[in-house]
C-alpha positions as CSV (number, residue, x, y, z in Angstrom):
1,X,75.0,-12.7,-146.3
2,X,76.4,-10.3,-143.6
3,X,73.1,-9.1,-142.8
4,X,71.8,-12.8,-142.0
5,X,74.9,-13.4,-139.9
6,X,74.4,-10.2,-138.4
7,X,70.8,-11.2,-137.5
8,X,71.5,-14.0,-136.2
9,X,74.3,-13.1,-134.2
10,X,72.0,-10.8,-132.4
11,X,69.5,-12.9,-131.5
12,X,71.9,-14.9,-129.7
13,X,73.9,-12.8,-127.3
14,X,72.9,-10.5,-124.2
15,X,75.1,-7.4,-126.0
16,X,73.8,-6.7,-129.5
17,X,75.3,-3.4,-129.5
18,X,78.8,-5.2,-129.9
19,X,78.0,-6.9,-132.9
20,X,80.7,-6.3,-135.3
21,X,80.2,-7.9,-138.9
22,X,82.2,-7.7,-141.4
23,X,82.6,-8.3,-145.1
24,X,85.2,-9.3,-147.6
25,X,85.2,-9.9,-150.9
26,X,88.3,-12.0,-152.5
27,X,87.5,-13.2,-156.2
28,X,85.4,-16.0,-155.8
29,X,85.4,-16.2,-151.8
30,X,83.8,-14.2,-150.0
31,X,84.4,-13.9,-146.0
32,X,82.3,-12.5,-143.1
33,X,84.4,-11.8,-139.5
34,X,81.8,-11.8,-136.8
35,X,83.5,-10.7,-134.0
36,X,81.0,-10.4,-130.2
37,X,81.7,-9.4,-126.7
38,X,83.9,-11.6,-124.9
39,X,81.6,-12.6,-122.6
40,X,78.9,-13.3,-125.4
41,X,81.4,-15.8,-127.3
42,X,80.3,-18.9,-125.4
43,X,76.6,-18.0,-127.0
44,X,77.7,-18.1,-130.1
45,X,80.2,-21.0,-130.7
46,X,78.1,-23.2,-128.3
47,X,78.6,-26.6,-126.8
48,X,81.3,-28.0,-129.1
49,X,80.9,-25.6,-131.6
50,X,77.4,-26.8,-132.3
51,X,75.8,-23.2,-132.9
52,X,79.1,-21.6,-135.0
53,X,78.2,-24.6,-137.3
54,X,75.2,-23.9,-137.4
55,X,75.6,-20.7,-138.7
56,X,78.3,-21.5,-141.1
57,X,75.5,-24.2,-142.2
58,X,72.6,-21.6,-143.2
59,X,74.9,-19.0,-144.8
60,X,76.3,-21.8,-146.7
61,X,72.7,-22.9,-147.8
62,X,71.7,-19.2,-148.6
63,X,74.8,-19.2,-150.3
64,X,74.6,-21.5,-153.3
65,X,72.0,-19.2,-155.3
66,X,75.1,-16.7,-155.7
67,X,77.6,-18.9,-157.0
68,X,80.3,-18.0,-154.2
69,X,82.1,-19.6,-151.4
70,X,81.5,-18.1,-148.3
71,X,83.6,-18.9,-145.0
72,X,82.4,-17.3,-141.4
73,X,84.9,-16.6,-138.7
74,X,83.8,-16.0,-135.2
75,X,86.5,-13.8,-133.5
């Protein structure tokens, strides 16, 4: 799952060096910090949040084959 967000994360913003994903595991949850450049975080989250739910929507679908709960932050 990190490497989809991580893909997708690029794709979106004008710095993909800055791309910082990251990964923890908690029992049953599992959540992924995506943190961007500060100027890139407007690409990301979108207009009212459309595109971070967007995201949050496809790792969530990819997500049901492994039997976890996954939560994505956007920092």
């Amino acid at each position: 799952m990190k490497e989809l967000v991580e893909v997708i994360a690029k794709a979106l913003v004008d710095n993909p060096d800055e791309v910082v994903v990251t990964q923890k595991k908690e029992g049953r949850n599992i959540r992924i910090q995506l943190h961007v450049a500060p100027s890139d975080m407007g690409k990301v989250i979108g207009r009212q949040g459309r595109i971070a739910r967007a995201i949050r929507s496809v790792v969530k679908a990819a997500s049901v084959q492994e039997d976890y709960r996954i939560d994505v932050d956007i920092d």
